[in-house]
C-alpha positions in Angstrom: 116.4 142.7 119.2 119.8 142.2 119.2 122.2 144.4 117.4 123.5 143.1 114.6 126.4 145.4 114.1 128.1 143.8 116.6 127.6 140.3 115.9 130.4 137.6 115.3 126.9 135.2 113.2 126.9 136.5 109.6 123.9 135.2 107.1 125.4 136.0 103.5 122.9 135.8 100.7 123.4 135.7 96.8 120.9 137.6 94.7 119.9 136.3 91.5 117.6 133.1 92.3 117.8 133.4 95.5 117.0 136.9 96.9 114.9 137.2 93.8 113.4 134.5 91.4 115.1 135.7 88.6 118.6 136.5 86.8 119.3 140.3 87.4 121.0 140.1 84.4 118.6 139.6 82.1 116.3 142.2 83.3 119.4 144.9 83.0 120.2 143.9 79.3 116.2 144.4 78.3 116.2 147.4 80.5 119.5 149.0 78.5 118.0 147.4 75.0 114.6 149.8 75.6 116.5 152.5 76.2 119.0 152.3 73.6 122.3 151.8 75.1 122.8 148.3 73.3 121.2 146.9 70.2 119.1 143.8 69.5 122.9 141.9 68.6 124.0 142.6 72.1 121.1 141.5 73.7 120.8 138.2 72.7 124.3 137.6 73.2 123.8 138.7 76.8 120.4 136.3 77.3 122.6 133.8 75.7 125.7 134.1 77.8 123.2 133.7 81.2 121.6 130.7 80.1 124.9 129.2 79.5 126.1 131.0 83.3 123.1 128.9 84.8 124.2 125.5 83.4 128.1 127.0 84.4 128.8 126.6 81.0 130.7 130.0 80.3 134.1 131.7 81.7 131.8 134.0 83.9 134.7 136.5 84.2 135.6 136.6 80.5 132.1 137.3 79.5 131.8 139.9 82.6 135.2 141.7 81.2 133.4 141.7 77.9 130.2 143.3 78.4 131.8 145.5 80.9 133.7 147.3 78.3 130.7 148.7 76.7 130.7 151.0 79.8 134.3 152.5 79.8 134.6 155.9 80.0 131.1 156.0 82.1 130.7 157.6 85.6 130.2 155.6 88.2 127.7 158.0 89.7 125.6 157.8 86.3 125.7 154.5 86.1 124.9 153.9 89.9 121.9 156.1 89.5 120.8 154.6 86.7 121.2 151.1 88.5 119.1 152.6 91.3 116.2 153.7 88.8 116.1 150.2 86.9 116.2 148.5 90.2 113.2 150.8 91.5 111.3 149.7 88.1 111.8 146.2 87.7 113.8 144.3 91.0 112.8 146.0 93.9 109.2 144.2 93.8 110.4 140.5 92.8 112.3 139.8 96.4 111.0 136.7 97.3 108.2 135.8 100.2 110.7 133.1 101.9 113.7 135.6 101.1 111.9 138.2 102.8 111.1 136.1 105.9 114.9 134.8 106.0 115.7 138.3 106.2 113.8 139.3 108.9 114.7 136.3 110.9 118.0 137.0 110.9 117.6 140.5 111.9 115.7 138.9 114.9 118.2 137.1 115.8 121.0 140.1 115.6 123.2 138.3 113.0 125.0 140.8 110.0 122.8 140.6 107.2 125.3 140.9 103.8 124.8 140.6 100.3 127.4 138.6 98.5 126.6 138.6 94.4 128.6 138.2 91.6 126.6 141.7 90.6 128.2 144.9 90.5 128.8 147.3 93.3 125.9 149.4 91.9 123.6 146.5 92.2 125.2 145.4 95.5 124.7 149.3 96.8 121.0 149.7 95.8 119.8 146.4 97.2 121.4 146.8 100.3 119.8 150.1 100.9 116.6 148.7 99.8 115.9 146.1 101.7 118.3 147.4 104.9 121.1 145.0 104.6 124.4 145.3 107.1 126.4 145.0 104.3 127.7 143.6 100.6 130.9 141.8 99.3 130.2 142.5 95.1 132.9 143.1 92.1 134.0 146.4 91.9 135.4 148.6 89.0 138.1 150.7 88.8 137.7 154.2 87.8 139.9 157.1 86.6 140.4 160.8 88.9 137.3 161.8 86.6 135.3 158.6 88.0 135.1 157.3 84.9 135.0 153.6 84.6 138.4 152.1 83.3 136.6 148.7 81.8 138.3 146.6 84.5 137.6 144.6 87.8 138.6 144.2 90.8 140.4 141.3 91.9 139.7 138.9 92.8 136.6 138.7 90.6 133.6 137.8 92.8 132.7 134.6 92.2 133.1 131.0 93.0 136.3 130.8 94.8 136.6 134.7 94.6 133.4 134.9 97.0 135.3 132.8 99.6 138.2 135.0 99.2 136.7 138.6 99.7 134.1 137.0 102.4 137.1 136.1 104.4 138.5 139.4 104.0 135.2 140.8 105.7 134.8 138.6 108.3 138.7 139.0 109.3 137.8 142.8 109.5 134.2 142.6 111.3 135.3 139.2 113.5 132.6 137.2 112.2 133.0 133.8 112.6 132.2 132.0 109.3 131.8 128.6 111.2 129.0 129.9 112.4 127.7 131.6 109.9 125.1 131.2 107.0 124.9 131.5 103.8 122.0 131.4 100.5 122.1 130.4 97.3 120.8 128.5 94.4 124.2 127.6 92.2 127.0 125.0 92.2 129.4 127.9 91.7 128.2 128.7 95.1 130.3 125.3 96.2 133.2 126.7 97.4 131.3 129.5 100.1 128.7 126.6 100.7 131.9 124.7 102.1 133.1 127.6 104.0 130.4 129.3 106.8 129.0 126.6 109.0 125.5 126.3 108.1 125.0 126.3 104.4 121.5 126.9 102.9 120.4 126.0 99.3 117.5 128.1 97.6 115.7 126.1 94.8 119.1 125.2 93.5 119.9 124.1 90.3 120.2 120.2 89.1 123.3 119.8 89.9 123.6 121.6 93.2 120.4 119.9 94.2 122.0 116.6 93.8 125.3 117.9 96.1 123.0 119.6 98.6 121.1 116.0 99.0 124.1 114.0 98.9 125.4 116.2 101.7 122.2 116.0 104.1 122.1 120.4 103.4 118.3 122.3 103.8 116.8 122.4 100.3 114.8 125.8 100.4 111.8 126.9 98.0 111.5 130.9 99.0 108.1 130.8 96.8 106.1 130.6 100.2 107.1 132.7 103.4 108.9 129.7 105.9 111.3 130.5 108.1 114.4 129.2 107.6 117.1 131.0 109.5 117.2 128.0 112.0 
């Protein structure tokens, strides 16, 4: 096996969709809902506002700003532990069978395995110690000397063009060549990294991505079965 850390072949994968078959999101605002820390009000906003980030119908980083504030003045280490104990109960199983092969075929071949999501660093963190990733490219937020959140992202937020942005910035400080990299994913917001690393992969992608992955002769993946894919 070839080691990965010092590879120049990345393979970038998004999470929600793709990693898994389902919207982290949604299964975080049930999970805070049952346990108290948002009400019934909030929790249909949130299953409305990713419905509408499916269909890219929403200002992803305005709603993200928004429900972020409900955690200002939070830890960061409660919050990543209690990402970790949510993820335990209710993500950690729903990796899919083709997601898992991808993953393993990569490592095979020695390339940097990294997570890049739109998720927060908590997720980003907990998945990548999961399932034994290289590394993660995620939004981060800002804290105070207490390490207490300030309701704020990083910029540039991660997502869409952002994701192109802060992968460069990794690749620049790892050499990996994004020409010849890969990277996975189910959304047209994806576009912009799609255009970027050299072999683009699309994972049961949405209608419209669908049509732009056809139109561009790009591998149309369903991860519901184990195939390999890396290649």
């Amino acid at each position: 096996m070839a080691d990965s850390k010092g590879s120049t072949v990345a393979a970038f994968f998004d999470l929600d969709r793709t990693l898994i078959d389902v919207n982290s999101g949604t299964l975080y605002a049930r999970y805070e809902y049952e346990n108290g820390r948002i009400g019934a009000g909030q929790l249909l906003i949130s299953l409305a506002y990713m419905g509408l980030y499916y269909l890219s119908l929403v200002d992803v980083e305005a709603a993200y700003a928004k429900a972020l504030a409900h955690y200002r003045g939070e830890t960061s280490d409660s919050l990543h532990e209690r990402t970790r104990v949510w993820f335990d109960r209710d993500v950690a199983h729903r990796l899919q069978p083709g997601a898992k092969a991808a993953l393993e075929e990569h490592r095979l071949l020695g390339h940097r395995i990294v997570l890049l999501t739109s998720s927060s660093q908590y997720m980003a963190q907990t998945v990548s110690s999961a399932w034994g990733l290289d590394g993660w490219i995620a939004n981060r937020f800002p804290t105070d000397e207490q390490g207490r959140l300030l309701g704020s992202i990083e910029s540039p937020f991660c997502y869409g063009p952002g994701k192109v942005t802060r992968a460069e910035s990794w690749a620049v400080e790892r050499n990996v060549d994004l020409d010849a990299s890969f990277f996975y994913t189910d959304s047209l917001s994806d576009l912009p990294m799609l255009l970027r690393v050299g072999n683009p992969r699309v994972v049961k992608p949405d209608p419209r991505l669908r049509r732009e992955a056809r139109r561009r002769g790009w591998p149309v993946l369903d991860w519901g079965q184990a195939v390999a894919v890396a290649r």
